[in-house]
N, C-alpha and C positions, 0 to 999 in steps of 0.2 A: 747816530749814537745818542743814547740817551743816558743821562747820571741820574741817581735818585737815590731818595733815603732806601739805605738797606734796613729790612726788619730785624728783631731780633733770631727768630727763627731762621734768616739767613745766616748765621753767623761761621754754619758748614763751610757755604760758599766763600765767604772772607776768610774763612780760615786756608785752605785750598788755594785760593788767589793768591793769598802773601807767601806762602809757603811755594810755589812754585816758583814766584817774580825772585824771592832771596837764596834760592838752592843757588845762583851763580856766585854769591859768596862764601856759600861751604866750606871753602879752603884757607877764605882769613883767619888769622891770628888776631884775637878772636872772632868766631862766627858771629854773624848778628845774633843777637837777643829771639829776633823775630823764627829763627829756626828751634828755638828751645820750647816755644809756646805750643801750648797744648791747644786743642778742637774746646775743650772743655772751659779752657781759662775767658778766648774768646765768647764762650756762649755766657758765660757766667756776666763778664764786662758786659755787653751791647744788653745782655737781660735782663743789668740793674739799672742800666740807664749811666752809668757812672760813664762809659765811653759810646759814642755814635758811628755812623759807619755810610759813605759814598759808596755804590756801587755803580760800576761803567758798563753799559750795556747794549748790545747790537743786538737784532733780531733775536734776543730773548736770549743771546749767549754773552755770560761775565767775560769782560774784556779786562777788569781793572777793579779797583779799590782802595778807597785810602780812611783811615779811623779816626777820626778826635775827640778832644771836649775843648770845654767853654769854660772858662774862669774869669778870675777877677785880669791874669795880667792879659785877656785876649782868647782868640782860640789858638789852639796847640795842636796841629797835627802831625801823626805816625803814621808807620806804616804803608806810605804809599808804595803800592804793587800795578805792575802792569804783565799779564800773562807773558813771556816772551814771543809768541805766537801776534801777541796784539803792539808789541812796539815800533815807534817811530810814524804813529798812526794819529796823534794828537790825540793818544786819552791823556795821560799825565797832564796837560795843558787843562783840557777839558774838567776831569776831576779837579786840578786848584783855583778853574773860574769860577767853577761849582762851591767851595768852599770861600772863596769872595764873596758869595751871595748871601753863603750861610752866615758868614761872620756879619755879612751888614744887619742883613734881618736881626740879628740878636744887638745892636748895635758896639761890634769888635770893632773895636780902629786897629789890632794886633793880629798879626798871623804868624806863625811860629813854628819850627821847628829844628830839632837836630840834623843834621847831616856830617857825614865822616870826609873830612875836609878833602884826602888823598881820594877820594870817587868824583874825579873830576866832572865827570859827564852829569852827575846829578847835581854839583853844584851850577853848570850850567845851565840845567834845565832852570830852576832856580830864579838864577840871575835872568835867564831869558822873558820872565817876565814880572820881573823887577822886583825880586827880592835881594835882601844884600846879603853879605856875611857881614855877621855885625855881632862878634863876640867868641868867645872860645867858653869851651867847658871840659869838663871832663866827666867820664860815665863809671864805674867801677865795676864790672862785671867777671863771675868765677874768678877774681885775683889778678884779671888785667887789668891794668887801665888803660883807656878807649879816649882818645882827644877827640872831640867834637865841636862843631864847630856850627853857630845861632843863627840861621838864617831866618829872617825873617822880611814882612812887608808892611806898611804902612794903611792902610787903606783912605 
């Protein structure tokens, strides 16, 4: 398996990837965010550079993907998708050692992200390689509000 920078011009692909990996939450109350996103909003982001993009990839077939940026408090990542066809395979692992690297390079001591506390499986993944929950929020989206919850890691 190989991870690497996805081009902008990939952003079909990323788009496609997450959109598959999130159709299993379809039926929450509310749906993720990541199913309302357009092919267009993605190319727009990764095109202006404002967000960046992992992509996971076996013999030249996308396994996975995950998006972030780079700020003052760390990097921030979304989005992580794993095809269901490619789960329980070590991409998900693979794409956040991948982003360990990228946050070092840029010198991140933060890594970040939301997660929806009650998807217990991903917050294990998570914890599995040693990030905490280390905070609550809240998202407001179409008039719900969405508790979230700050996982993040140290580097």
């Amino acid at each position: 398996m190989t991870i690497r920078d996805a081009r902008p011009d990939e952003a079909g692909r990323i788009y496609a990837i997450t959109r598959s990996a999130f159709l299993e939450y379809a039926s929450d109350v509310p749906p993720p965010s990541a199913l309302f996103e357009t092919e267009a909003e993605v190319v727009k982001e990764l095109a202006a550079g404002n967000h960046h993009a992992l992509l996971a990839e076996r013999d030249g077939k996308a396994l996975g993907c995950v998006r972030y940026e780079l700020d003052r408090r760390g990097l921030h990542f979304f989005r992580l998708a794993v095809l269901p066809s490619a789960r329980r395979q070590g991409v998900a692992k693979a794409l956040l050692a991948r982003l360990e690297e990228v946050g070092r390079a840029h010198e991140k001591s933060r890594l970040w992200c939301h997660v929806r506390p009650k998807v217990s499986r991903n917050v294990a993944l998570y914890e599995s390689v040693g990030y905490a929950l280390n905070g609550e929020d809240v998202m407001v989206r179409n008039g719900f509000v969405i508790p979230v919850g700050v996982m993040e890691k140290w580097l």
